[in-house]
N, C-alpha and C positions, 0 to 999 in steps of 0.2 A: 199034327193037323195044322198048327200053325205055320211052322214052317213049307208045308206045303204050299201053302195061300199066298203065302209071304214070295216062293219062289215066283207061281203064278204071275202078282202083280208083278214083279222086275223082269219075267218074259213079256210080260203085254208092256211095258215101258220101255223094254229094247226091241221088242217089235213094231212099236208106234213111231219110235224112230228112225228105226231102217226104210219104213212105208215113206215117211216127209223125204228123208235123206235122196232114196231110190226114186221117187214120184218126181221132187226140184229137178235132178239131173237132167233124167229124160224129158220131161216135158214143161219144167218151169216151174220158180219160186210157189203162183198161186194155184197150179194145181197140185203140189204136193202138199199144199195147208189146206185145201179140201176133201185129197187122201185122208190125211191123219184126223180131221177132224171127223171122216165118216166112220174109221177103224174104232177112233174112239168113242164113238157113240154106238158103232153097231158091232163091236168086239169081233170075234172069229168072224161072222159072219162077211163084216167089213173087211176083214183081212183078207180071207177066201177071193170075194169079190176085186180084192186088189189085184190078187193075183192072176185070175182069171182075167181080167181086162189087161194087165201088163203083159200076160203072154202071147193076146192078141197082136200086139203089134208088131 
């Protein structure tokens, strides 16, 4: 079980990352610290949403 949890948070830590990393490139330093700071507040949800708006463009 713990290890489970333990996996979890270092997926949500390498995915918080790739959102800022992916977000700066394309569209700039401050919008990719607005990505991450929304992923991180709104977990999948916010990730989802990432991606659904990234693929928009």
């Amino acid at each position: 079980m713990v290890a489970i949890l333990i996996l979890l948070w270092i997926l949500s830590i390498i995915g918080l990352f790739w959102v800022w990393s992916d977000a700066s490139e394309k569209r700039g330093a401050n919008i990719g610290c607005l990505w991450a700071l929304i992923v991180l507040l709104l977990g999948p949800i916010g990730f989802i949403a990432y991606l659904v708006v990234r693929n928009s463009d």
